[in-house]
C-alpha positions in Angstrom: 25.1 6.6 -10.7 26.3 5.5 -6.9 24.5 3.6 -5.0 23.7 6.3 -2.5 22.1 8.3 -5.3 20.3 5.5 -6.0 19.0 4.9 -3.0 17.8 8.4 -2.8 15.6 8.4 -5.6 14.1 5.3 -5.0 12.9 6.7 -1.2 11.9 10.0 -3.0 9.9 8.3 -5.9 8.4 5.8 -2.9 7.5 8.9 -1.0 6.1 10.7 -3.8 3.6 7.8 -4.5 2.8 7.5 -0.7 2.1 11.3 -1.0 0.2 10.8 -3.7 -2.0 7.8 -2.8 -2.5 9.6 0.9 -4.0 13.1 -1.7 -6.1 10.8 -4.2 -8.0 9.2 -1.1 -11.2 8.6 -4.0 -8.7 5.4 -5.3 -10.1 2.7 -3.3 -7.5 -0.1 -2.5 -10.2 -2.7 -3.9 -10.2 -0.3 -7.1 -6.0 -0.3 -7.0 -6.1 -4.3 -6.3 -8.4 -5.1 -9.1 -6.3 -2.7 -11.7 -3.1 -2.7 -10.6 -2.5 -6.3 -8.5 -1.5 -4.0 -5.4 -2.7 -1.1 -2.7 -1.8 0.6 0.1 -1.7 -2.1 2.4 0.7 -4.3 0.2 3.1 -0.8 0.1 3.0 -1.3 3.7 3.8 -4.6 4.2 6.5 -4.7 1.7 7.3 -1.3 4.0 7.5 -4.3 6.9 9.3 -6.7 5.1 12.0 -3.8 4.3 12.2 -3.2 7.7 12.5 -7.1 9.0 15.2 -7.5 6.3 17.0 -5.0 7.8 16.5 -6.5 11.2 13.7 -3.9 12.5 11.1 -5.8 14.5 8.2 -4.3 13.1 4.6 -5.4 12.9 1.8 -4.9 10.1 -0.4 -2.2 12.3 3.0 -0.3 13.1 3.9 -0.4 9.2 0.4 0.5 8.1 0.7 3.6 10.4 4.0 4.9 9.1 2.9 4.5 5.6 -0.7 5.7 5.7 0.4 8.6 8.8 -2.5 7.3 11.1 -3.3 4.2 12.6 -5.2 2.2 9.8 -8.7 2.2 11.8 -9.2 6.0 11.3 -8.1 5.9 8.2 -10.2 3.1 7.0 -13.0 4.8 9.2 -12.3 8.7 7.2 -11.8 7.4 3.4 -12.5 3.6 2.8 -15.8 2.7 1.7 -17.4 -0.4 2.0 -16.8 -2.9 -1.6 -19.5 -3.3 -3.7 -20.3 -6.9 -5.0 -19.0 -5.8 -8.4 -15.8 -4.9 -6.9 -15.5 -7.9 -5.0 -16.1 -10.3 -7.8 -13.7 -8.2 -9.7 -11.1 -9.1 -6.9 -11.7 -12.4 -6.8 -10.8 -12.7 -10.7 -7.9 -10.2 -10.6 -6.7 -12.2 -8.1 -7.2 -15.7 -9.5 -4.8 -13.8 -12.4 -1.9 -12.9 -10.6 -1.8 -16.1 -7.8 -2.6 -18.9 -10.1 
């Protein structure tokens, strides 16, 4: 496989899960932090990083908005729910796990 081609697929596959997280709107990112080690807002800062490494000035509220398609308030505002102490304490040991 080129390069090219593999560049493709990798933006298809990354814009097939953006699709797909910005459908399943009932996964919390507190719920895909304590599973998985990541959410939406890590997608787009790595989106941020991407950019900065290819010498794009781009900051987190502008990345947040091209991945989630809205500025993060209103989305936050229309689908996020608040974290429920469970989920919380489950954060803080997911994330002792994969920082220390």
């Amino acid at each position: 496989m080129d390069k090219q081609t593999e560049i493709e697929l990798e933006a298809a596959a990354f814009r097939r899960l953006r699709d797909h997280l910005a459908a399943r709107t009932d996964a919390q990112n507190i719920d895909m932090m304590n599973l998985a080690g990541f959410c939406r807002n890590c997608l787009s800062r790595w989106y941020q990083e991407a950019a900065s490494e290819q010498g794009i000035d781009m900051n987190k509220d502008e990345a947040r908005e091209a991945f989630y398609g809205m500025p993060y308030s209103e989305w936050k505002d229309m689908h996020q729910t608040e974290a429920t102490p469970e989920q919380q304490a489950a954060y803080v040991i997911s994330h002792a796990k994969s920082h220390g």
